[in-house]
C-alpha positions in Angstrom: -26.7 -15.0 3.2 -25.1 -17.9 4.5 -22.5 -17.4 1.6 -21.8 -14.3 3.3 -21.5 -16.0 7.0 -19.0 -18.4 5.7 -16.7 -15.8 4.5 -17.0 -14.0 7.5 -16.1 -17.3 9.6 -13.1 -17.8 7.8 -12.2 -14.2 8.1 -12.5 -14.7 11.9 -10.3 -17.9 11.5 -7.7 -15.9 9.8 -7.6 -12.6 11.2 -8.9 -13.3 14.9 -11.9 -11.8 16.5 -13.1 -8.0 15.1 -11.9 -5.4 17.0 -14.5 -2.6 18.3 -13.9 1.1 17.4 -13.3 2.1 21.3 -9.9 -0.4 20.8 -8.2 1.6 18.9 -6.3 3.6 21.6 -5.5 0.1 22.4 -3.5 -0.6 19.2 -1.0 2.5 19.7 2.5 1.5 20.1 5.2 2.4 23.0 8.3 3.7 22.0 9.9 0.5 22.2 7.9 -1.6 20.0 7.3 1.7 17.5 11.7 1.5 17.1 11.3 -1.9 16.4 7.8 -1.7 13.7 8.9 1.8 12.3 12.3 2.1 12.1 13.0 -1.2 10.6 13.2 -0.2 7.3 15.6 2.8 8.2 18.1 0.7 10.0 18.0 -2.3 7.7 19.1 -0.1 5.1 22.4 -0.2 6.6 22.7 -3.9 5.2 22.8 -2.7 1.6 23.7 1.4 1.7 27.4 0.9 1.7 27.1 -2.2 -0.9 25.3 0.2 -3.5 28.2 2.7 -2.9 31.0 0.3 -4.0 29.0 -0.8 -6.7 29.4 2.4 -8.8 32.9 3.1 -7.7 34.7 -0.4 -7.6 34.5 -0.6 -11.4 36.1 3.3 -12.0 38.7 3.0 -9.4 39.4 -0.7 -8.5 40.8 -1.0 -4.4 40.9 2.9 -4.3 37.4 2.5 -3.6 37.9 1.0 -0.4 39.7 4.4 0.3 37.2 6.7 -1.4 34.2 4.6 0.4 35.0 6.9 4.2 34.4 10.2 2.9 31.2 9.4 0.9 30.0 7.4 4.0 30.9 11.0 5.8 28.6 12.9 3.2 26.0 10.5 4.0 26.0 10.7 7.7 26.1 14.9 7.2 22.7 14.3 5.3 21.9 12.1 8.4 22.2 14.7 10.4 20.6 16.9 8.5 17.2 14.9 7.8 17.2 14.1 11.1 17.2 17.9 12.6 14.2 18.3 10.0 12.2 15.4 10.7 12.3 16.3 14.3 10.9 19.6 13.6 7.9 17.7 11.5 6.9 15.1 14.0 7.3 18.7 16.7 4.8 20.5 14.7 2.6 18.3 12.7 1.8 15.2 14.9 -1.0 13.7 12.6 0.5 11.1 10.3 1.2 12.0 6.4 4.7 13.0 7.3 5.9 15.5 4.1 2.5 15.2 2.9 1.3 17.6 5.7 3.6 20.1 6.0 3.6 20.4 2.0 -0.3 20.6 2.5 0.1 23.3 5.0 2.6 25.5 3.9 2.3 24.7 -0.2 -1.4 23.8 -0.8 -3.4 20.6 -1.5 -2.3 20.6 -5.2 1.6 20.9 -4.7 1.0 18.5 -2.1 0.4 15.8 -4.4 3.9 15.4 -5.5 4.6 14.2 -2.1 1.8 12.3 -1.4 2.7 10.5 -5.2 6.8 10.3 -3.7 5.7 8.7 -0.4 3.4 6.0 -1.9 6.0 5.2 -4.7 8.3 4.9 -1.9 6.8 2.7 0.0 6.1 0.3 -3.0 9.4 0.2 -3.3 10.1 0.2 -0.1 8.5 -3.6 0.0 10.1 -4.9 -2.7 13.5 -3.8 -2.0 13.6 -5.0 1.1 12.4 -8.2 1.1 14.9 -9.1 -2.0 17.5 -8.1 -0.2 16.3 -10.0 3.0 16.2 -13.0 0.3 19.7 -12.0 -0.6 20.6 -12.5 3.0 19.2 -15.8 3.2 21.2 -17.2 -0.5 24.3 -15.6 1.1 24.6 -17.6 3.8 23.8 -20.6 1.6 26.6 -19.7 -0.4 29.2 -18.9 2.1 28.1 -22.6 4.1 29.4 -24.6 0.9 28.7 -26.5 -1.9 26.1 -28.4 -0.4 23.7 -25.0 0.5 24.3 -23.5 -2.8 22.1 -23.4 -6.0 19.0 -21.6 -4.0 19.1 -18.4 -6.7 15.9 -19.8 -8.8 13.8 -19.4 -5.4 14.9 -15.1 -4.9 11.4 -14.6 -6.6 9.2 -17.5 -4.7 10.5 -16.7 -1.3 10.4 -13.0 -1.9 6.9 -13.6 -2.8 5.9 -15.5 0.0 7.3 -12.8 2.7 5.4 -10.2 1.2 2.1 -12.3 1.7 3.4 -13.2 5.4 3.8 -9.8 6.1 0.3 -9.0 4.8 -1.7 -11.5 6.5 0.6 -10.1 9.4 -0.7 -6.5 9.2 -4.4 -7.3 8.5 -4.6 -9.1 12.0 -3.8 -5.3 13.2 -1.4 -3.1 14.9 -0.3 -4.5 17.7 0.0 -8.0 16.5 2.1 -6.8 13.3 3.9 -4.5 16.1 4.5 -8.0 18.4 5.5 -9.8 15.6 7.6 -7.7 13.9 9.6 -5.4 16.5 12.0 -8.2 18.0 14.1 -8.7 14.7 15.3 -4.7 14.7 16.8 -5.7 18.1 18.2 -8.8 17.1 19.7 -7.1 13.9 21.3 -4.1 16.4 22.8 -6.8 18.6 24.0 -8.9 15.3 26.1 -6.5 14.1 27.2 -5.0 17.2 28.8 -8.3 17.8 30.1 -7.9 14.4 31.7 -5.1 14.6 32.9 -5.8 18.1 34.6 -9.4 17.0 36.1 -7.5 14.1 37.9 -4.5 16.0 39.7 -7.2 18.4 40.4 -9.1 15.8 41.8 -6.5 13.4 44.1 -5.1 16.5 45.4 -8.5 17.3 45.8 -11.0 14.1 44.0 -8.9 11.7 41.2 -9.0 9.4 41.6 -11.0 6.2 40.6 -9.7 2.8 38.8 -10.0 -0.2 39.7 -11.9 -3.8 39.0 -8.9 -6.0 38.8 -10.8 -8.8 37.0 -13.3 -7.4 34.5 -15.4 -9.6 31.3 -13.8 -9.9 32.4 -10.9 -8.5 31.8 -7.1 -10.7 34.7 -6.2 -12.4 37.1 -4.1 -11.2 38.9 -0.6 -12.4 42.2 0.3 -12.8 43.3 2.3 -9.1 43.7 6.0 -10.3 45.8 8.6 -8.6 45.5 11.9 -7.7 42.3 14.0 -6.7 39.4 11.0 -5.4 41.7 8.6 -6.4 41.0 9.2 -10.0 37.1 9.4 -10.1 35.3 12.0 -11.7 32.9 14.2 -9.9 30.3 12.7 -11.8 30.9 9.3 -10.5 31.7 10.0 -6.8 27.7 11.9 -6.9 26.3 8.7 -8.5 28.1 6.9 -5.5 26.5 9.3 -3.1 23.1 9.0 -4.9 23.7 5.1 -4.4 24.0 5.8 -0.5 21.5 7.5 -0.5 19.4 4.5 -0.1 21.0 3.7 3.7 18.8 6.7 4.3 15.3 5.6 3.2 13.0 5.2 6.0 13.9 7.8 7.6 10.1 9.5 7.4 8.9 6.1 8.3 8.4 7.6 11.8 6.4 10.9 11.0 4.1 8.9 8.1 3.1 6.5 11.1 3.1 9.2 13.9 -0.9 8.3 14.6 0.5 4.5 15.5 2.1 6.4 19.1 0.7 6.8 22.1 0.3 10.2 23.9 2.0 12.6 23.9 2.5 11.5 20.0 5.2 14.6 19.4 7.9 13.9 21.8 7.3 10.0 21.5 7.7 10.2 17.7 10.3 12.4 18.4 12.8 10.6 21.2 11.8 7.2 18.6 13.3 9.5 15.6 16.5 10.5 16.9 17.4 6.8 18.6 16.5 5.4 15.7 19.2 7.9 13.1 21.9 7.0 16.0 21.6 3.3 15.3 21.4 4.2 12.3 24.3 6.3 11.7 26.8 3.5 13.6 25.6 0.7 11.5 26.3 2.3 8.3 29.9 4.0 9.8 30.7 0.1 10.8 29.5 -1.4 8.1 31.5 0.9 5.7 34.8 0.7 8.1 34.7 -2.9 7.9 34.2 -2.7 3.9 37.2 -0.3 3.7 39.2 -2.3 5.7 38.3 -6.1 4.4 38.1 -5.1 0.7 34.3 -6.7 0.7 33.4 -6.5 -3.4 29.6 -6.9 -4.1 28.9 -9.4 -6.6 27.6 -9.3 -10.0 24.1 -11.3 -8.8 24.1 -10.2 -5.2 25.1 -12.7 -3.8 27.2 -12.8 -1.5 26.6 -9.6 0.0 29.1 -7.2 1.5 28.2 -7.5 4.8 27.7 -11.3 4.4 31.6 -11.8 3.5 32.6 -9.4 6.5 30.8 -11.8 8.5 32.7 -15.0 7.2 36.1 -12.6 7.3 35.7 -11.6 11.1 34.0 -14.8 12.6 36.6 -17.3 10.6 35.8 -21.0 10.0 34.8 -23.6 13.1 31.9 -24.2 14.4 32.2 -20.7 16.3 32.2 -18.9 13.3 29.7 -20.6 11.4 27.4 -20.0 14.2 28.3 -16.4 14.0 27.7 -16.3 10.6 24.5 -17.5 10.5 23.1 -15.6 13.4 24.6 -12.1 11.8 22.5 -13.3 8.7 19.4 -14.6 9.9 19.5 -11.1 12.0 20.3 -9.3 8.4 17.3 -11.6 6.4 14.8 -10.9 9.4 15.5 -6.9 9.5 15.1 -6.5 6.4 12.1 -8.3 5.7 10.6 -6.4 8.8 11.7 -3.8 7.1 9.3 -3.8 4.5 7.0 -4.1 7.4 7.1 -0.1 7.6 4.8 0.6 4.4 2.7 -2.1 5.4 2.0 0.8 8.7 3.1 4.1 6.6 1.4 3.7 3.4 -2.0 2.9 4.6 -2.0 5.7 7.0 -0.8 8.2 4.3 -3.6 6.5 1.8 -6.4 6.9 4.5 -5.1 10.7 5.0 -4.7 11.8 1.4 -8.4 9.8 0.6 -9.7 11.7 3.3 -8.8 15.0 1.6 -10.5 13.3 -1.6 -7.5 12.6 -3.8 -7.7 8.9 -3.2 -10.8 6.6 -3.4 -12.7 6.8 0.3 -12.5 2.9 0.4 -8.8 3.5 1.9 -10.3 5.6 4.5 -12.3 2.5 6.4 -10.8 0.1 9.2 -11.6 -3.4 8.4 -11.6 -6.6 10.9 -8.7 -6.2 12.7 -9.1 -1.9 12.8 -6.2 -2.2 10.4 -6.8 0.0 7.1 -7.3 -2.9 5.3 -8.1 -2.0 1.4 -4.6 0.3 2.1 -3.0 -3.3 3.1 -4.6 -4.8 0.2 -3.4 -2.2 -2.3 -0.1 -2.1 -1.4 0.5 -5.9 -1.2 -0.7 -6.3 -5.0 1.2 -3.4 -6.4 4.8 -4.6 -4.8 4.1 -8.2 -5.8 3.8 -7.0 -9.3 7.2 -4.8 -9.0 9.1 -8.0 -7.5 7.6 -9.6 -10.7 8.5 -7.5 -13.3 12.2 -6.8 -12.1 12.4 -10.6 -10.8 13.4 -9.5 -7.5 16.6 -7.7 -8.0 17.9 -5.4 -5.3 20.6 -3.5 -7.9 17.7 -2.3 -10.4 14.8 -1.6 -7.6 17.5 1.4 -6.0 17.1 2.7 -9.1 13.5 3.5 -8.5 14.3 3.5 -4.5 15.6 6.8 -3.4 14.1 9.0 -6.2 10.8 8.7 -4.3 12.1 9.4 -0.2 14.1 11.9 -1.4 11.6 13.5 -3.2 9.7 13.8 -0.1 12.6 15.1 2.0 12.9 17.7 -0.5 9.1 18.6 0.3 10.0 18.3 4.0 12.4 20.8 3.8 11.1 22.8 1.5 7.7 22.9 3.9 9.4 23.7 6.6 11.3 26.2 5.1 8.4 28.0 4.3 6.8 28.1 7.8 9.8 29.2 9.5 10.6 32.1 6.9 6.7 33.3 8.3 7.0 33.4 12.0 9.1 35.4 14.3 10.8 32.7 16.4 13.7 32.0 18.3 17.0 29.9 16.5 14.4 31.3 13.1 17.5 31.7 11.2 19.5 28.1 12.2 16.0 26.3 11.1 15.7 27.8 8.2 19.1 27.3 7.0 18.6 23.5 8.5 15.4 22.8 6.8 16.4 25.0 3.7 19.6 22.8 3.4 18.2 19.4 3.8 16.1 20.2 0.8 18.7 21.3 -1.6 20.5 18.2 -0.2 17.7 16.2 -1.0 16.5 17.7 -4.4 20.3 17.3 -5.9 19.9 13.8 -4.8 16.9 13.3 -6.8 18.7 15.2 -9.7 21.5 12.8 -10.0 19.8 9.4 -9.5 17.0 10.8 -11.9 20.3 11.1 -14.6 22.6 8.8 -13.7 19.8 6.2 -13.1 18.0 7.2 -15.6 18.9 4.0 -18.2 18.6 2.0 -15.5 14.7 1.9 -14.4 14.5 5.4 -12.9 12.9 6.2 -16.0 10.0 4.4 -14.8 9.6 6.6 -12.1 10.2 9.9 -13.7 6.8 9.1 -15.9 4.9 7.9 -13.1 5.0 11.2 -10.8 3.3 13.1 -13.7 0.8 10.7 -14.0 0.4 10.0 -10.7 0.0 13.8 -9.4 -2.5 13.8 -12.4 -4.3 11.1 -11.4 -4.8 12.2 -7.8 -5.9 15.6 -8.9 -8.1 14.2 -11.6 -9.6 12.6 -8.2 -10.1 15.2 -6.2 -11.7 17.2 -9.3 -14.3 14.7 -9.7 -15.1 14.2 -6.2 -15.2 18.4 -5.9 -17.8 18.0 -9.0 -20.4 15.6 -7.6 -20.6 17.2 -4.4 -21.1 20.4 -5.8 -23.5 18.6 -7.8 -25.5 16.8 -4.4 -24.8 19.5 -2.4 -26.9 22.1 -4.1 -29.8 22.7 -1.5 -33.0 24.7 -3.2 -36.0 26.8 -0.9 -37.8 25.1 2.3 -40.2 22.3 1.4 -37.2 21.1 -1.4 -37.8 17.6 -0.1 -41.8 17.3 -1.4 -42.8 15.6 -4.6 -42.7 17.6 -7.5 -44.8 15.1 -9.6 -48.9 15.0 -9.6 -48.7 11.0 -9.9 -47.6 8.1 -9.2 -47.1 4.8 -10.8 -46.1 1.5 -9.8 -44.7 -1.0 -12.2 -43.7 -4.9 -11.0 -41.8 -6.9 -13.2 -43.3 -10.5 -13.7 -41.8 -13.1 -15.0 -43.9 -15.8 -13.9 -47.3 -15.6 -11.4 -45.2 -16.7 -8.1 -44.9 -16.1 -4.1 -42.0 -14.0 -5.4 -44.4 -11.9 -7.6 -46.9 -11.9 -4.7 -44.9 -10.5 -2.2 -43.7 -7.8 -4.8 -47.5 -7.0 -5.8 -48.6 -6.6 -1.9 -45.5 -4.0 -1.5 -47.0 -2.4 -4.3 -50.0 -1.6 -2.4 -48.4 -0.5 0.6 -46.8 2.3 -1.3 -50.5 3.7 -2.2 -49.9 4.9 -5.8 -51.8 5.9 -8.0 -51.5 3.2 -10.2 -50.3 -0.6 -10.5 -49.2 -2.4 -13.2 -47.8 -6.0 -13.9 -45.5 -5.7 -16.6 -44.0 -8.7 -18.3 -41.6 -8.5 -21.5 -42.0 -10.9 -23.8 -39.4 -13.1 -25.7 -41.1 -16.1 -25.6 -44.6 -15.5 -27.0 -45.9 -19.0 -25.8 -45.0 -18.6 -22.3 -46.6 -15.3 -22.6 -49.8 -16.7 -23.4 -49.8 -19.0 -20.6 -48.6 -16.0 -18.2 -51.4 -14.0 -19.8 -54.2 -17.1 -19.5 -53.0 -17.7 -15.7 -53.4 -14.2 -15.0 -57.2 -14.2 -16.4 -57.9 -17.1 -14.2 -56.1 -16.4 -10.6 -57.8 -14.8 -8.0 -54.7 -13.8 -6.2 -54.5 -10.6 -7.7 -56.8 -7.5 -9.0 -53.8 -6.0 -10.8 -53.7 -6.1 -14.2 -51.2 -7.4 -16.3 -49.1 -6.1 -19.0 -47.3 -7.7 -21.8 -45.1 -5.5 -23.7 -43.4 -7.5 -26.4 -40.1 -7.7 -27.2 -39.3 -9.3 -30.3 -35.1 -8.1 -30.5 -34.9 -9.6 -26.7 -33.5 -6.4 -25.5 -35.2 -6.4 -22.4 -33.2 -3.7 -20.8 -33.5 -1.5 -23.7 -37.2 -1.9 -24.0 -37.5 -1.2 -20.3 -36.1 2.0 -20.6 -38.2 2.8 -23.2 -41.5 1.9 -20.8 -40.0 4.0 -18.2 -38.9 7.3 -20.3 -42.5 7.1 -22.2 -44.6 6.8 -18.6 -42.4 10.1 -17.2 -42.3 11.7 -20.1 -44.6 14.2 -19.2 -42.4 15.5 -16.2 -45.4 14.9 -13.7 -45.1 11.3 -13.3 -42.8 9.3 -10.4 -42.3 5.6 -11.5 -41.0 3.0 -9.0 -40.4 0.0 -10.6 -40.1 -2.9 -7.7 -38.2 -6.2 -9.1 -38.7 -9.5 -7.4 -35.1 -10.7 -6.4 -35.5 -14.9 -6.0 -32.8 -15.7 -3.7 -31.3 -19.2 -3.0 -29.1 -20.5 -0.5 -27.4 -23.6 -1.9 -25.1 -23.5 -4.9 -27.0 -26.0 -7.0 -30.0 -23.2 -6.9 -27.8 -20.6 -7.8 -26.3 -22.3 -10.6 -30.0 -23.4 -12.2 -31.1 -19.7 -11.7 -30.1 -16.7 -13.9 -31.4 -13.3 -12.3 -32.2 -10.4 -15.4 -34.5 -8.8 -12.6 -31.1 -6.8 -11.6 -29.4 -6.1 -14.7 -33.1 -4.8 -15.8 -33.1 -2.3 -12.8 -29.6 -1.3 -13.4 -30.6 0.2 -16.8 -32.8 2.6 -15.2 -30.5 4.4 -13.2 -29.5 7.3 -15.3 -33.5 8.1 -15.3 -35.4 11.2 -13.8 -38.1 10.5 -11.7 -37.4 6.7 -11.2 -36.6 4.8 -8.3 -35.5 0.8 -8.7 -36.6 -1.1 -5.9 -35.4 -5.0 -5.5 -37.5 -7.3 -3.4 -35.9 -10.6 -2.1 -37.7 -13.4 -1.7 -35.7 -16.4 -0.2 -36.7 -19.5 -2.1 -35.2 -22.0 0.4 -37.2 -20.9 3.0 -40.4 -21.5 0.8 -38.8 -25.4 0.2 -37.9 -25.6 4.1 -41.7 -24.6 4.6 -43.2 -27.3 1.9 -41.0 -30.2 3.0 -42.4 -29.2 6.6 -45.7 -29.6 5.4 -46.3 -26.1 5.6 -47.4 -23.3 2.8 -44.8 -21.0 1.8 -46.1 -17.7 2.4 -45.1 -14.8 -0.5 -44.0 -12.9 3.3 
């Protein structure tokens, strides 16, 4: 339809050219550009890890917690190290993307597998939505840290937030390697940003010094009284909450085997040699960024803004233009990681979609490529649910982590325990060190879980302690009803299964007025070579049904009879069904039932026109021994052929 050729023009305009089938080895990524498009959301964490740390302890301990920051950050790194040694042994042995979903699959079973596949797609809704608020956050910091002039930007955290995660979209539907182009310089520019940073600030701290922080700042969150003694005062349960909170400079890290399909060959060691460079950068960041907190006394801020590693900027680049200009490079680098960041699910998620549909847990719409070769409905999906999140909590970094690291870590906990398992069955060499690797990332990861899922719990996790239920029951309630109907098609009987089983067949086309459109339904009818054909017309207007009837008398056109079954309730699809269960009542009768389809092309025809042909023919498919057949007729070719001089023909 021509309808249908101007959406697919502006789909071209849009999206570019479609992409054949035999380019997809095309749209892998090097190792280089798959760092920059996959670990993105890993190493912008680094931005915000350390921030969420002092946010639980700042209030308990006051300045101790620039003190107790160090050894947390060391616990964090440790789990680094640790989630790195297992996710090297994932993207080793299981080099087809799902990540945690495939080694629970494999060592656990397609049902316990759904708690990771419901963990990695929580995750990575998340995932978007926490990183493009903080990005925003970025972006306000500097505009409070230039001056009066740049401030009062806070009403646009939602728009803007918003508007990236439709850029990044659009980005992703245009296809691999253009989101990979587009989206891998900023994780370089971020590196260099804060290499510079932390470079600036260790000359400057050994010759003048760094300045510090106003603790009690306006705006800032309050602070605690400095305790003494053992962690500086803090109970156990609070220095866990603050490792919990840190958790979150680790997300990402199974960006790289969800996404493994996006390498090129050989997809192992690539994914792997990608992996470790990636948790190196990644471990530096977060030990600068938490040096330079301990040393400048950074305090986060009550509304975000400015951020911790926004005021370490200001502190180490001064005033001038010099350090304006570093300033605003070291957050421009921060704003653009992070919203590339939340490029990763936009990669991850449809992957791990398109593999958990194929195993029929998830609708098989999010197992097609679209235009681009991109999994598009995947794209679509995810965009819709993470604009709603960003909606609801109105784009607030401080209660998204709530529901942030309860997912990932739930699937590291399925990583290790996966693993675990598939070491514990084969006789290998360094058997013992993998297993105690792998078995200690997952108790790692599981006590995580356990503490943000109670200390957080107030604070949003909630939220996502209901949803894995549901959503592990929702993807095996899939699966179970995709198991039934196949079981129910797939039942094959004796040779010869495919002949009729009925003795006759009848023919029945709907009329609603003696037209080409009839015509050309009416010489169908003959090609079929039933056994019978009848013109049926239903009748709510009993005048019209005369002159239908009288017409029919007098036309030459046809030698089938018509028949007008009345309808005095105007039910027509009821009294169709009723036609069509009394004709194959006997079990030895196969109706078709062919319905004239007048089709127009301009919008003025289909506004005059209402079609009941269809909604007549959809009542009849729960039916035995009936098969709905619509005919189109285009009625703007018939107009094109009159105003030509020409009779329309019924085709």
């Amino acid at each position: 339809m021509p309808m249908d050729r101007l959406a697919y023009r502006v789909k071209r305009r849009l999206l570019g050219k479609p992409l054949t089938t035999e380019r997809i080895s095309d749209e892998k990524l090097d190792n280089r550009t798959a760092l920059g498009v996959l670990a993105s959301d890993c190493i912008s964490s680094s931005a915000y890890g350390s921030e969420e740390i002092l946010r639980v302890l700042v209030p308990v301990v006051g300045a101790a917690a620039f003190s107790l920051l160090m050894p947390v950050t060391g616990a964090i790194l440790f789990v680094l190290v640790l989630l790195t040694l297992c996710y090297s042994d994932v993207v080793t042995l299981y080099t087809r993307a799902g990540g945690s979903y495939v080694v629970a699959r494999e060592n656990f079973g397609p049902d316990v597998a759904q708690i990771a596949a419901v963990a990695l797609l929580v995750d990575y809704i998340v995932t978007v939505a926490v990183q493009v608020s903080a990005g925003t956050n970025a972006i306000i910091s500097l505009a409070h840290l230039l001056g009066d002039g740049w401030t009062g930007m806070d009403h646009l955290q939602l728009p803007i937030s918003a508007g990236v995660v439709l850029f990044l979209a659009y980005g992703n539907l245009r296809g691999v390697r253009e989101a990979g182009r587009l989206f891998a310089l900023p994780a370089y520019l971020f590196m260099a940003a804060i290499g510079t940073l932390l470079v600036v600030s260790a000359v400057r701290g050994l010759t003048s010094g760094l300045p510090r922080a106003d603790l009690h700042a306006a705006g800032a969150i309050p602070v605690g009284s400095t305790g003494s003694g053992w962690l500086y005062g803090a109970s156990l349960f609070m220095v866990l909450r603050a490792f919990a909170n840190g958790g979150s400079s680790l997300t990402g890290l199974e960006a790289i085997s969800n996404g493994i399909s996006a390498f090129r060959e050989p997809q192992g060691r690539n994914a792997r040699r990608t992996l470790i460079a990636m948790s190196c950068v990644l471990g530096l960041l977060v030990l600068g960024v938490s040096t330079l907190a301990h040393f400048t006394h950074a305090v986060p801020y009550s509304d975000g803004t400015p951020t911790v590693i926004a005021q370490e900027a200001h502190f180490a680049f001064g005033g001038g233009a010099l350090g304006t200009a570093g300033l605003v490079f070291v957050q421009v680098a921060t704003a653009l990681i992070l919203y590339t960041g939340a490029n990763t699910p936009f990669t991850g998620f449809p992957f791990l979609a398109s593999f958990v549909a194929e195993d029929r847990f998830l609708p098989r719409q999010l197992t097609r490529r679209g235009h681009r070769l991109a999994f598009s409905n995947g794209i679509i999906s995810l965009t819709v649910v993470s604009l709603a999140l960003l909606l609801v909590t109105r784009a607030n970094v401080d209660k998204l982590v709530a529901l942030y690291a309860i997912g990932v870590f739930t699937a590291f906990t399925m990583a290790g325990a996966g693993l675990t398992a598939y070491h514990l069955r084969r006789r290998e060499r360094h058997r013992r060190l993998k297993v105690a690797v792998n078995g200690l990332a997952a108790v790692v990861s599981a006590a995580v879980v356990l503490i943000f899922a109670v200390t957080k719990f107030t604070e949003g996790a909630w939220l996502v302690v209901v949803v894995f239920p549901l959503g592990v029951w929702a993807l095996t309630r899939i699966n179970r009803e995709y198991r039934r109907e196949a079981k129910a098609l797939g039942t094959l009987q004796a040779p010869g299964a495919d002949l009729p089983h009925g003795r006759r067949h009848q023919v029945f086309v709907l009329v609603e007025t003696l037209d080409l459109a009839a015509l050309k339904a009416l010489r169908y009818a003959h090609e079929l070579r039933p056994d019978e054909i009848r013109a049926v017309h239903f009748a709510i207007d009993e005048a019209h049904a005369r002159r239908l009837a009288a017409q029919w008398e007098r036309t030459a056109a046809t030698s089938v009879p018509l028949e007008v079954v009345d309808c005095p309730d105007r039910r027509l699809r009821h009294a169709m069904k009723e036609l069509a269960a009394r004709t194959t009542e006997d079990g030895r009768t196969w109706l078709t039932v062919l319905v004239p389809h007048r089709t127009y092309t301009g919008f003025l025809g289909r506004l005059l026109h209402r079609g009941t042909g269809e909604a007549m023919a959809k009542a009849l498919e729960q039916l035995p021994s009936v098969a709905v057949t619509v005919l189109p007729f285009d009625v703007s070719r018939a107009l094109r052929s009159l105003d030509a001089g020409r009779e329309p023909q019924p085709d």
